[in-house]
C-alpha positions in Angstrom: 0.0 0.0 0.0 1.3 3.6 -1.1 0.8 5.9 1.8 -1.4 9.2 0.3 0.9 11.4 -1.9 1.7 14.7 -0.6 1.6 17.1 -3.1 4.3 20.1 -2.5 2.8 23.0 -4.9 0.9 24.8 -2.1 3.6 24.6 0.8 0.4 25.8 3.7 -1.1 22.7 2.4 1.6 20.8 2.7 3.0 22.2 6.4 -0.6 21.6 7.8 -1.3 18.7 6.2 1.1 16.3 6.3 2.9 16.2 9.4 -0.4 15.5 11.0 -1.0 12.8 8.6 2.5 11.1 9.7 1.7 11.1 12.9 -1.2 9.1 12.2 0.4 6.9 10.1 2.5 6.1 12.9 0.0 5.5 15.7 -1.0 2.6 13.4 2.3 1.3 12.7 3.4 3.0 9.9 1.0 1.1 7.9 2.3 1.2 4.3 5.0 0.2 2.0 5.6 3.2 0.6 5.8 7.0 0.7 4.1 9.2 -2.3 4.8 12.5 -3.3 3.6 15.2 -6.2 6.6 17.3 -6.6 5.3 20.7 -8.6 7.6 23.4 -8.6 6.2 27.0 -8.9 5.4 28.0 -12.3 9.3 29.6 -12.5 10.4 26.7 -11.0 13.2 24.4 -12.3 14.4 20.5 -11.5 16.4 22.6 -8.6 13.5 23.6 -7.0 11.8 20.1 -7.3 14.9 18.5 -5.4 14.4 21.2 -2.9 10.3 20.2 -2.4 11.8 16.7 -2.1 14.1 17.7 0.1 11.3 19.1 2.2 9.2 15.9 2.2 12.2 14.0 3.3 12.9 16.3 6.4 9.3 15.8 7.3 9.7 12.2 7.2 12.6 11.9 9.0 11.1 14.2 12.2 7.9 12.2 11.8 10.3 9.2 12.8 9.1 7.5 9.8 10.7 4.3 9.1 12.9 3.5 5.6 10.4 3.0 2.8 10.4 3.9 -0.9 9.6 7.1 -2.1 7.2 7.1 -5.2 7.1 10.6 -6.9 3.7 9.6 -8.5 3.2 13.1 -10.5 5.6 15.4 -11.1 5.0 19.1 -14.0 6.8 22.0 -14.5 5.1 25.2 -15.2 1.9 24.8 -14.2 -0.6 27.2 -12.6 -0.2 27.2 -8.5 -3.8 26.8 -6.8 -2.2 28.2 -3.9 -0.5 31.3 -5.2 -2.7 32.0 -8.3 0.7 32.5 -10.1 0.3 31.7 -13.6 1.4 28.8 -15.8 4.3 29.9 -18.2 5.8 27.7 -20.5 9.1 25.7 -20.5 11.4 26.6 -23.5 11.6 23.5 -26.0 15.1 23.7 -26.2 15.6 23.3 -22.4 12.9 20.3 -22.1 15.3 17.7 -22.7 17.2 19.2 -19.7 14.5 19.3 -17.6 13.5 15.2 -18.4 17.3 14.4 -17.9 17.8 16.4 -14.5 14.5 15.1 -13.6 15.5 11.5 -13.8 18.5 11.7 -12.5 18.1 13.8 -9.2 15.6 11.3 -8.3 18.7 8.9 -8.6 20.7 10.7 -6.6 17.9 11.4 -4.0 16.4 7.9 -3.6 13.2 8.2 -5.1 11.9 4.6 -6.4 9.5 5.5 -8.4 
């Protein structure tokens, strides 16, 4: 079972949400096998700022004392409007989409993300 993905767009969603839902996670056990995340950047936002919203969720694991389980990044977009913000969807230049896929791919690599 894949624990409810957090999505990381609208960080007040994210702060008040999901701490909360670790803790309750843990009460029961921690019971899933793994951990899943939406990673959305702000509509400026680059594969940097993705690794940082990862980053975020990992912290959060970690202080939740939750225990080593995959992390499935089960949507991921760049440049898409924010619901929390209202800031506006922009496009990604095609010549820097390639980039984008590759830094993508391989920061999850280098950051542990299973999925």
């Amino acid at each position: 079972m894949v624990a409810a993905s957090t999505g990381s767009r609208w960080i007040k969603g994210f702060t008040d949400f999901y701490p909360e839902y670790l803790a309750a996670l843990g009460t029961f056990g921690w019971p899933v096998d793994a951990f899943g995340v939406h990673l959305y950047p702000l509509p400026d936002g680059t594969p940097r700022e993705r690794a940082l919203l990862l980053g975020m969720m990992k912290t959060a694991l970690r202080i939740a004392g939750a225990p080593p389980k995959p992390i499935w990044e089960t949507e991921i977009n760049y440049g898409i409007t924010n619901p929390g913000t209202g800031d506006a969807a922009r496009s990604i230049p095609e010549a820097e989409v390639p980039a984008y896929v590759a830094r993508t791919y391989l920061d999850s690599l280098r950051f542990g993300v299973a999925r």
